[in-house]
N, C-alpha and C positions, 0 to 999 in steps of 0.2 A: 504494500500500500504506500509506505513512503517511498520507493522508486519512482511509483506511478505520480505523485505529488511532486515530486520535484523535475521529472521530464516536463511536466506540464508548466510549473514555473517557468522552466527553460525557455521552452516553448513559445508563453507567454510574453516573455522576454526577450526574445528575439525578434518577435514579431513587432513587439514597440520601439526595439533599437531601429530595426527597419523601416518601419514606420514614419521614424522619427527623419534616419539618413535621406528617407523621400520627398521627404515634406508631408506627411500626409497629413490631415486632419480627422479630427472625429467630423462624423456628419457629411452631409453634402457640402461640396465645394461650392461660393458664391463668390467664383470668379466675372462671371460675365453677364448679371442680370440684377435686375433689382427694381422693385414693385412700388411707387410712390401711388398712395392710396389713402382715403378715408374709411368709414368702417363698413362697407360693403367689401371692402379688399382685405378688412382685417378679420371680418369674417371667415374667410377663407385663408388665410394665412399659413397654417398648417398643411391646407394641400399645397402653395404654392414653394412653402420652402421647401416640403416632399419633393419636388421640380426643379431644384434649383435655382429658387429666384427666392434672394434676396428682399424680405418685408418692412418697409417703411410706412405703417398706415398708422392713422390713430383717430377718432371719432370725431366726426364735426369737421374736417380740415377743410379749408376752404383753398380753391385753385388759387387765391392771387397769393399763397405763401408759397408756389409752387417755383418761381425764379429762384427768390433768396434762396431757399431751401437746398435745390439746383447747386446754387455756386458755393453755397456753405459744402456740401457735400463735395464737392470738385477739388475744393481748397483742400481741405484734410484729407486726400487722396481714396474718397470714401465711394465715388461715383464710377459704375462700370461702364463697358461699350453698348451696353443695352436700356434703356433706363423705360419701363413701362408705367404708365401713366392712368390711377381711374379716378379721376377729382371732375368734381363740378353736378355732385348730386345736392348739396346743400346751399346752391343757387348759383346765382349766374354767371358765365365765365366771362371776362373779359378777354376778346382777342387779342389785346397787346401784351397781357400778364402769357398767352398760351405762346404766343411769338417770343419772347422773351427767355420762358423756361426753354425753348427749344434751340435758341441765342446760348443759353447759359449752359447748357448741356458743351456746346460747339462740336468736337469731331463724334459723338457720342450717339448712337440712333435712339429717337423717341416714337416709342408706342403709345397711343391715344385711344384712351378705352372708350367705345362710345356707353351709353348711359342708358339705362330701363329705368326711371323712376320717376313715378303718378305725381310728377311734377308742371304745371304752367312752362318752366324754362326747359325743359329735359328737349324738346324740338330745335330751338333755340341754343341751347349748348352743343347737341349734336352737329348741328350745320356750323357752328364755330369750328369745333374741333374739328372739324371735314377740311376749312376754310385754312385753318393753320396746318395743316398735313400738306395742304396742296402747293403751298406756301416754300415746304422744304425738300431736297431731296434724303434730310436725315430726320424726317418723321413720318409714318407710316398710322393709318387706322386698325387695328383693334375694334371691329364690329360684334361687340357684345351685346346692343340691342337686336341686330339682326339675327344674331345666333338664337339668340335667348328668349324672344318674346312667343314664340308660341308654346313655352313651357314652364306653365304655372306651377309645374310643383317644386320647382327650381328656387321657388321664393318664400317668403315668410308671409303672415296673415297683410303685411304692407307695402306688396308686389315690389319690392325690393333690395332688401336683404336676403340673402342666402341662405336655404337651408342643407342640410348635413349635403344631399344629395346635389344641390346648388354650388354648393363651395368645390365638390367634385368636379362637375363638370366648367366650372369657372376655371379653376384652375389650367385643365386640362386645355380648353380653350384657347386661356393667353399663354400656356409654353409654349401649348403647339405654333399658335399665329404669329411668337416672337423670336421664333429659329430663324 
């Protein structure tokens, strides 16, 4: 029994030295992506860093913190070559804040989540977001309403947050569309 105990240290043990001469990390690597979101994105969080993307969400964010945010992240060398995007469900986005964050990103591609939510602005923000994609050749749509709207049970009783089964296919969605 302590043979078997101590090969298995070994073992153990080798495999962290190795580990370590690799670089390797615990976890998925978030070399190359990263999810700025409010809490429809933090909903899902768990599936997307399953994915490898990298989760910046937190509840209520509004798009126009989404420059600063950008070049803060830039600056501490914190911002990958991917940076996916789902803000502007807690109201209106201004075009020059969505040109800006995608100014502030510079050689970095942005993904532009479009938006499901029984919102007045949600039409409106959408064709923003369309408007600054077309705008760049390093920003790209993310059509999350078009994926998602004919599938109600994808949401919560407030057609737009995400449930268990929502956050699944949410995720799924924007690794796949942001390869």
């Amino acid at each position: 029994m302590r043979k078997m105990r101590n090969a298995i240290l070994r073992a153990i043990g080798v495999s962290i030295v190795v580990a370590a001469l690799l670089g390797a990390t615990a976890g998925p690597v978030f070399a190359n992506k990263l999810g700025i979101g409010d809490s429809v994105m933090l909903g899902a969080a768990d599936q997307l860093r399953a994915r490898g993307i990298k989760v910046n969400a937190t509840v209520s964010r509004q798009f126009s913190s989404l420059p600063g945010l950008i070049r803060s992240l830039r600056r501490h060398g914190d911002l990958p070559r991917k940076v996916i995007v789902h803000l502007g469900n807690n109201g209106y986005i201004d075009l020059d804040d969505c040109r800006a964050a995608v100014r502030a990103a510079r050689h970095r591609h942005v993904y532009l989540v479009t938006l499901k939510v029984p919102r007045g602005w949600r039409r409106t923000n959408n064709r923003r977001l369309h408007r600054c994609a077309k705008r760049s050749s390093r920003a790209s749509i993310i059509d999350w309403f078009g994926h998602s709207v004919n599938h109600p049970g994808w949401f919560a009783d407030d057609h737009y947050h995400l449930t268990a089964l929502g956050a699944r296919r949410y995720a799924s969605f924007v690794a796949h569309q942001s390869n």
